[in-house]
Structure formats: structure tokens, C-alpha cells
N, C-alpha and C positions, 0 to 999 in steps of 0.2 A: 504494500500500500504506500502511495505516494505523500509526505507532506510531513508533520507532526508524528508520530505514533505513542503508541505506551506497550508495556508488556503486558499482557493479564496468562493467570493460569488455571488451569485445575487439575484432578486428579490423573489427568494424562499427560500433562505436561502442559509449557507455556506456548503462546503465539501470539506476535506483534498484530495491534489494531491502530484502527488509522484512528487519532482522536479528531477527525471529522464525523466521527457515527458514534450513537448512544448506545448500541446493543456491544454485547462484547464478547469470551472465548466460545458459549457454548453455540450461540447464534452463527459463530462465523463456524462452528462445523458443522454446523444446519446448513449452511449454505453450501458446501461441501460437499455434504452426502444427498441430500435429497435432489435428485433434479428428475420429476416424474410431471405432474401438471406446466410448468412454469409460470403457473400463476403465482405470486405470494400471497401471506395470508393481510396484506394490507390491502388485498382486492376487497375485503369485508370488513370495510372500516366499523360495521356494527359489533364486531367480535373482538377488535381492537378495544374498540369504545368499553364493552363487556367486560375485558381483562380489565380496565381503570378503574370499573368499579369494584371489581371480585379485590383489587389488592388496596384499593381506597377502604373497602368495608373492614378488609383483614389489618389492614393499619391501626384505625378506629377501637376496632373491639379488642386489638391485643396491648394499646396505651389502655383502654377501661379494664382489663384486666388487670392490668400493673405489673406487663410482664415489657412493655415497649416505649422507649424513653420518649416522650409525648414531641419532642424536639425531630429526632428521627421519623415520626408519627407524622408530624408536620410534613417534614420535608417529601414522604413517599406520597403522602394526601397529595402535595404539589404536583409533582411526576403524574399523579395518578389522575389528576385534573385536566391534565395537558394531553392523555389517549382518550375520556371523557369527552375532550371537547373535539375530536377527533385532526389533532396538532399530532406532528412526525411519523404520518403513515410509513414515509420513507426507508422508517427506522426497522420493520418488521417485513426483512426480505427470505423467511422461512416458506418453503411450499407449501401448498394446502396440503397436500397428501406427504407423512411423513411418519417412519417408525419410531415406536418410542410413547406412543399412547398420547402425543402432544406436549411431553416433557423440552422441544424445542420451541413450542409456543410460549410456555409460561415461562420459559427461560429468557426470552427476548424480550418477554413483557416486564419478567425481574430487572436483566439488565437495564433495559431501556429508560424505567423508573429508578432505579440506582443512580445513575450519571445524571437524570434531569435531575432528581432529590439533590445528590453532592453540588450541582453545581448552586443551586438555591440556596444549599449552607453554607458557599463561598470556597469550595471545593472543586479540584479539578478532575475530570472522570477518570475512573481506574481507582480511585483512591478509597477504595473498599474499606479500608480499616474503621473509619467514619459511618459509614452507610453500606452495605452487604446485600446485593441479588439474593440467597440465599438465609443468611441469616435475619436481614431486618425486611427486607420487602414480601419473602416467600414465609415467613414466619406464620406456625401452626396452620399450615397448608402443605399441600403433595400436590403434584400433576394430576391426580387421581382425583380430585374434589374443586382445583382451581380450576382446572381446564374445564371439565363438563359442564359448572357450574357456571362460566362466563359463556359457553357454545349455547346454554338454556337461554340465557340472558340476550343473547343477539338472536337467539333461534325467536323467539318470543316478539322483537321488534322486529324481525325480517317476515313473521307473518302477517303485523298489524300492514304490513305497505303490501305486502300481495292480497289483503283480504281488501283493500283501497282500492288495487288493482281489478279485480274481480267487481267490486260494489259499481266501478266507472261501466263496464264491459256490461251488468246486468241491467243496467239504467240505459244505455243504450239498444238495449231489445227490447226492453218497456217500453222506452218512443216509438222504437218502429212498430211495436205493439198495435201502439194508439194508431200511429199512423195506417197501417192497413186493417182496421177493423172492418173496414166494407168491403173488402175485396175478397171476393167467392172465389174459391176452388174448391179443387181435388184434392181430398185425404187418401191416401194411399198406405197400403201393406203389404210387405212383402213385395215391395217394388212395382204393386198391380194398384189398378184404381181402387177405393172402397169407398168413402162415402164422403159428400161436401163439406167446408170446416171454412176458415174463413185463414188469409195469409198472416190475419193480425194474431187468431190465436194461436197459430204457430211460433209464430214470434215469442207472445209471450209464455209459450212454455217452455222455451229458450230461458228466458228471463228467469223462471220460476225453478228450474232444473239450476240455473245458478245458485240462487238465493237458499237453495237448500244445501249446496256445496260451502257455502259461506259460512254458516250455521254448522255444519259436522267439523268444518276447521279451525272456528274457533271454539267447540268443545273438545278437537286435538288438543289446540294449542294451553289449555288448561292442565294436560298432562305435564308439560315441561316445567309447571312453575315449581313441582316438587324438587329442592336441589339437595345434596350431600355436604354442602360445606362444612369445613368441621369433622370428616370423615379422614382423613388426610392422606396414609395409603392405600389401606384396606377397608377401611371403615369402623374402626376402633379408637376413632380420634388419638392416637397416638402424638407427641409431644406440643399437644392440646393442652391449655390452662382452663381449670371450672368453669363452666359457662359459657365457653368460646364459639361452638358452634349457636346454639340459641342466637349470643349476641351480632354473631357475625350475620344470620340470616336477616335480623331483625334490622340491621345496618342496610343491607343489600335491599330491603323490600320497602323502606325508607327514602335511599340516594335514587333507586330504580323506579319507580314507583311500578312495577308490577308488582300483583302478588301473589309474591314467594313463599314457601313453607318450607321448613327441614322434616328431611326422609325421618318418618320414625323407626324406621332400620338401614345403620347408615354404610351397615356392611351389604344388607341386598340393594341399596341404591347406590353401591359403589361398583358395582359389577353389571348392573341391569340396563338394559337397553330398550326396553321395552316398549317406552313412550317414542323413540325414534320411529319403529316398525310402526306403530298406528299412525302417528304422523305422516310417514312417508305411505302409506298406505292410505291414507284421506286425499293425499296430493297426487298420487295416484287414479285416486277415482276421480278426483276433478279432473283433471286432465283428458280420463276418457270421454267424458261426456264433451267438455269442451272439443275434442278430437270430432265425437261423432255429431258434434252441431255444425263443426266444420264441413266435416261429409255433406250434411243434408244441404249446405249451403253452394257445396259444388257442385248436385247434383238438381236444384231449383234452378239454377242459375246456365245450368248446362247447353249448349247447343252454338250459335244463339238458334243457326237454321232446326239442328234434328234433334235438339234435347228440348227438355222443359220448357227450360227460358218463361221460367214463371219472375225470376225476379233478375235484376241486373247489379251486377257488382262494380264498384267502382274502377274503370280501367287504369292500368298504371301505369303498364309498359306492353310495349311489343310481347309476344309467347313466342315469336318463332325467327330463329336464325334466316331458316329456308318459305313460310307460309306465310304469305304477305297477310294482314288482317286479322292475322287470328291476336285474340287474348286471354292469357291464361288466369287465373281465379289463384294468383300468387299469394297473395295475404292467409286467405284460409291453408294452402298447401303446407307455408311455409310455419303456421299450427297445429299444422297433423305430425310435424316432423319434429314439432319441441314437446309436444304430447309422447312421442315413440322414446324421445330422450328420457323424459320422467317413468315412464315406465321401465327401462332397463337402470335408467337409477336405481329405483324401487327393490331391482332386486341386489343389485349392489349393497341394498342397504340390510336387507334380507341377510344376504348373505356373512355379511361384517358382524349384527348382531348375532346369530347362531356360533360365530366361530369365537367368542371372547372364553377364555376357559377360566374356571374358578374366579377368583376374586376381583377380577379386573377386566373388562375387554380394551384390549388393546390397539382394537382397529375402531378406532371412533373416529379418527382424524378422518379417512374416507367417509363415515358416516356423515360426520362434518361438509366434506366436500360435494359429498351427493344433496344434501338437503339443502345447501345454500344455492347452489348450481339449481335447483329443482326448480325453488324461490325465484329466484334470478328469471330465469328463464321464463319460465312461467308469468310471472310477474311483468315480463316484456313483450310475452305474447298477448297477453289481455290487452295492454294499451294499444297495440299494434292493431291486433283486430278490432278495436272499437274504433280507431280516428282513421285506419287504410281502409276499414272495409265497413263495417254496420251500417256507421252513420251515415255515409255515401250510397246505401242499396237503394234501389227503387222499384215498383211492383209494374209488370206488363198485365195491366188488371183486364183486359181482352180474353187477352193469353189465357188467363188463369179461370174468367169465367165460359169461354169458347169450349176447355177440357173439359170443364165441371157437366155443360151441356148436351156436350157430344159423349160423354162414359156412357157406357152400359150401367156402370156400379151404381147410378141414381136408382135404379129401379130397385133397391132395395127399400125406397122410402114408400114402394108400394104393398109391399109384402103384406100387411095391416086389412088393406085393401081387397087385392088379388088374390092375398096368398100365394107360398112360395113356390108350387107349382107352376100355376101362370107366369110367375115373377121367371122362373126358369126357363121356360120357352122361350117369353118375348126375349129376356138377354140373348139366348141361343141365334134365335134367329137374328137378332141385331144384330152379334159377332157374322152369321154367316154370310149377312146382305150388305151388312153396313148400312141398313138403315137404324135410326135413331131411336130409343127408346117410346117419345112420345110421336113420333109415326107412326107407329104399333099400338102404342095403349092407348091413343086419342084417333089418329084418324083412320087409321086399316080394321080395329080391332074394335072400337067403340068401348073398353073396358071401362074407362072412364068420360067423364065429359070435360070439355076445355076448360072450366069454372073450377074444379075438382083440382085437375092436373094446377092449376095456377096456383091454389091454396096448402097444396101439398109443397108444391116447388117454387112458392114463395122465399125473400131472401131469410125472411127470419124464421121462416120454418126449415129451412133446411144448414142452419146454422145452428140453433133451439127448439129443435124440432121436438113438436109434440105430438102426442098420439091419433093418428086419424085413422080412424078402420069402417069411415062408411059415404 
């Protein structure tokens, strides 16, 4: 490293740091050994922020102990104020994916508070004998309870902007709701005509299919407020002073304002994973549904000549290298494909929880990577689709009632009537001749009279349709 330096060491031996950086030996063999993402973990500056407070809280409650000279107390609260306010993201160039169960995280978040604390007591960094990563900033903490404890902590605020995310994206199928409430079509199943419904309650069961996605995530996101703090390796709060976990949560759900609770067993919450799996499991199913609205939205929109072409998507760009004219439904595609991500997340995540053995899982850091990534993602796909595509659709209301009148599938609203026999023929025969429904049951067949047919196949009866059997 070029400029100034210092020595720092530990139990492996020394290595020069540049003193233009705050993190110090264990960070720079973080840096070192992991190179698998290349993302670092100052990509989630909420986790940052998290670590500020997990080691702001542990300062707090080990000066109220009277186990931490209030002076050093001070100065780590400072440090700790400065990730807080998300000040020297810089500082924290550890991969997101990295072995060691995150002991390079909370090492960088020690160091990094060390040197900003020394310098605030008028001290120059490195100068540990003062102020200690380990002894005064990591005090009555382990990796095993800092770490998870801060990943809850950002996990918690990385849901409230995806559930933002989501709430913008459901409010936009609400309007379009509204917006096409008159416009008659074709309900379909199984890819075949079935019976009329209107584009706007389409829409909002769109809306409505969200809103209940919204709801299961944030009764996930209530699993994570349980934390272990105070558990420290195993969960026997070892070199823990009286009261320290209590006070440390009690600090955390205070400076956080979420709220947090200590595990009443802080040995099975030190090894459990379990709130991950549901979580990523919620985010999961939001994603398929989100996935499969996308589907139905490619598939309305399809043609413009030989599909649907019930509704029109906002065009954006060219589709074809080679097809002059054509345009592709990119916005939704390019949500069926951060949807496919979340779910092979999902099982990444699966998989990291099942493999932690006894006391500890030690692949959390991927759990970490997959759930904020998930967030992320996801999170960008909602705004995307609401301002590149919803709010831009528009309904080809012809289109959509031309289908409605030309199906076979209306005659089912005669069944009441006819009965399902008759109703069988006339379809048969429709599909055979291609004549229409009410060419059949009004002017070939005289089954009904014109008066009849109009009140049956009015618009709000066959939207709200109610019972007519004579």
C-alpha cells in the first residue's frame, strides 16, 4: 500500500495497512481470500447501518453494566454513529459471500469503529492499546449473535422498502382497475373461452392477489425481530456480564425503533434459521404470482394481428434485430426472469439452512446474500413494472367486446334457460358452422326471443349476472 502505513497484527502474524483506511489486519485478509460475488458488503449500506447499531447498543449496555469505561463507551457510540448515519461505506470492502459464518463482517465493522473511536479521543488509528476491535468494540459479543443480529436488523428495513415497492405496483392495478371497469370480455380457462368478466376486474385481482402478498410478508417479516444478542458463541452468553443480553436488546429496540425481542432460548436461536426459510419462502410466492400476472399480461397483450390484443403495453423499443415492427412486451419478460432468480434463490436458501450443523450455521452469509439480492431485485422489479408498463396499458375495448360476442362460451348464461343439453348442441353446431350463438338461439332456433336474449346479455348481467331461468 502506497503513502503512510502502520503495522497491525494478530494471531497469524503482522501486515502493513495503508492509514488511508479505517478497517484493519482481519479485513484486509477478507479481502484476500474471498473473491466469489464481487460485490462488497457496503453494497447494503442497511447492514452497515445495522452493524452501528448492534455495536452502539453493545457499547451502551456494557458502560451500564460497569464493565466499559463510559469514555471508550463514548468514543465506539461515535464510530458507531458515523455506519448509522451510513458515513464510510468505503470502509467495508468484505464480499457478501464469505466463510467464517461472517466473523469478516463484524471484524470490519470492529475495526472500522476502533480507528473512527481512537481518532475522536485524539488518537491515531492502529493505536489499539486505547480503544480494541476486539476487546472494547466486540465486547460481550461473538460473530454468532453480532452478525445475525445486525443481518435481522437490515433484513427488517430492507423489507419495509420492498413492501413500498409492492404497495406503489398494487395501486397501480387498482387504477387500471377503475379504469377499465366497462370494458366487457372474455374470461377464459385453460386457455379456452369460459364466461364474460369485465378487463377492470381483472385488473383488480391483480391488485388484490398483491395486497395479500403484502400482508403474509409482513407477518414474515415479524419472525426476524426475534434476535440472540447476548448469546455470544453458542448461546450461553459466555463472557456476558448480568443483564447484558436483556439490556443490550432493550438498547437495540430503542436506537432501532423496531420491535425486537431476545430469543428465550439463546442456544436454539443461535443455530436456527428458520425465520430465513419462511421469509424466503413468502418472497418466493410473491414473486410467482407476480411472475404469473406477468404471463397473463403477455398473453392479453399478444398478437397485435393473431393474438389477443385485448390490451396494449407501453412500447419501448424495437423487438427485432431482423422484423421490422415488431415489439416485444420487455418490461413484463424482463419480470419473469427476476421472478426465476428469486426462486432458485429460495432454494439456495433452503439449502444453507438445512446444512448448519449443531450449534451454529455457518453458511448464513449466503443466506444473507440471497435474501438481500431477492429484496433488491424484486424491489426493482415492482417499480419497473409499474412506471415501464401498468401505468402506460391501454384496453382495445372493441377487441375485447367483439371476443366476448363472437365465443361460443356465452351460451353458458343460457343453461338456466335451455338447459344444458340445448346449450350443447347450439355450441356444437356454432363451432361446426361458425355461426354465432345468438343466430341459433334467437333467429334459426326461436329458443328465445330478442327481448330475452338482450336481458340475459345485458352488460351488467353478464358481468353480475343473476339468475334467469325463464
Amino acid at each position: 500500500m502506497e503513502g503512510k502505513s502502520r503495522i497491525e497484527h494478530d494471531f497469524l502474524g503482522e501486515r502493513r495497512i495503508s492509514d488511508e483506511v479505517y478497517f484493519g489486519i482481519q479485513t484486509l485478509r477478507a479481502i484476500e481470500n474471498f473473491h466469489i460475488t464481487g460485490l462488497p458488503i457496503s453494497k447494503e449500506p442497511l447492514l452497515i447501518q445495522a452493524l452501528g447499531y448492534v455495536k452502539k447498543a453493545a457499547a451502551m449496555a456494557n458502560r451500564d453494566c460497569g464493565v466499559l469505561d463510559p469514555k471508550i463507551a463514548e468514543a465506539i457510540c461515535y464510530g458507531s454513529d458515523k455506519l448509522i448515519n451510513q458515513e464510510y461505506l468505503d470502509q467495508f470492502p468484505t464480499d457478501m459471500i464469505q466463510g467464517g459464518a461472517g466473523t469478516s463482517v463484524n471484524m470490519n465493522a470492529n475495526e472500522v469503529i476502533a480507528n473512527l473511536g481512537l481518532e475522536y479521543m485524539g488518537h491515531q488509528k492502529g493505536e489499539y492499546g486505547f480503544l480494541h476491535p476486539n476487546n472494547h468494540v466486540n465486547f460481550s459479543q461473538s460473530t454468532n449473535d453480532a452478525y445475525p443480529t445486525a443481518f435481522r436488523i437490515a433484513l427488517y428495513n430492507k423489507i419495509l422498502k420492498f413492501v413500498e415497492a409492492l404497495e406503489v405496483l398494487r395501486e397501480a392495478f387498482d387504477k387500471k382497475g377503475e379504469e377499465f371497469e366497462k370494458v366487457l370480455k372474455m374470461g377464459r380457462t385453460q386457455l379456452q373461452d369460459a364466461v364474460p368478466m369485465t378487463l377492470g376486474a381483472e385488473f383488480h385481482g391483480f391488485a388484490t392477489t398483491l395486497k395479500e402478498d403484502i400482508q403474509r410478508i409482513k407477518e414474515a417479516q415479524m419472525l426476524i425481530t426475534e434476535v440472540n444478542m447476548g448469546a455470544t458463541a453458542i448461546g450461553t452468553a459466555i463472557n456476558t456480564p448480568p443483564g447484558y443480553p436483556e439490556l443490550v436488546t432493550q438498547y437495540l429496540k430503542e436506537i432501532t425503533g423496531i420491535p425486537l425481542s431476545l430469543s428465550e432460548d439463546l442456544i436454539e436461536a443461535t443455530s436456527d434459521t428458520g425465520a430465513y426459510v419462511q421469509l424466503s419462502g413468502t418472497l418466493k410466492r410473491c414473486a410467482v404470482k407476480i411472475s404469473k400476472i406477468c404471463n397473463d399480461l403477455r398473453l392479453l397483450s399478444s398478437g397485435p394481428r393473431t393474438g389477443l390484443n385485448e390490451i396494449n403495453l407501453p412500447k419501448l423499443q424495437p423487438g427485432s434485430s431482423i422484423m421490422p415492427g415488431k415489439v416485444n412486451p420487455v418490461i413484463p419478460e424482463v419480470v419473469n426472469q427476476t421472478a426465476f432468480y428469486v426462486i432458485g434463490a429460495d432454494v439456495t436458501i433452503t439449502m444453507a439452512a438445512e446444512a448448519g450443523q449443531l450449534q451454529l450455521n455457518v453458511m448464513e452469509p449466503v443466506i444473507a446474500f440471497s435474501l438481500f439480492t431477492m429484496l433488491t431485485y424484486m424491489e426493482n422489479a415492482c417499480y419497473t413494472l409499474q412506471s415501464k408498463c401498468i401505468t402506460g396499458i391501454t384496453a382495445n375495448v372493441e377487441v375485447c367486446r367483439n371476443a366476448v360476442m363472437n365465443s361460443i362460451g356465452i351460451v353458458t348464461a343460457l343453461n338456466p334457460i335451455l338447459g344444458y343439453e340445448v346449450c350443447a348442441a347450439i355450441a356444437k353446431e356454432a363451432l361446426a358452422t361458425g355461426m354465432s350463438v345468438h343466430a341459433l338461439a334467437v333467429d334459426k332456433y326461436h329458443y328465445i326471443t330478442q327481448e330475452k336474449w338482450e336481458e340475459v346479455f345485458s352488460f351488467e348481467n353478464m358481468i353480475n349476472p343473476v339468475f334467469i331461468n325463464n
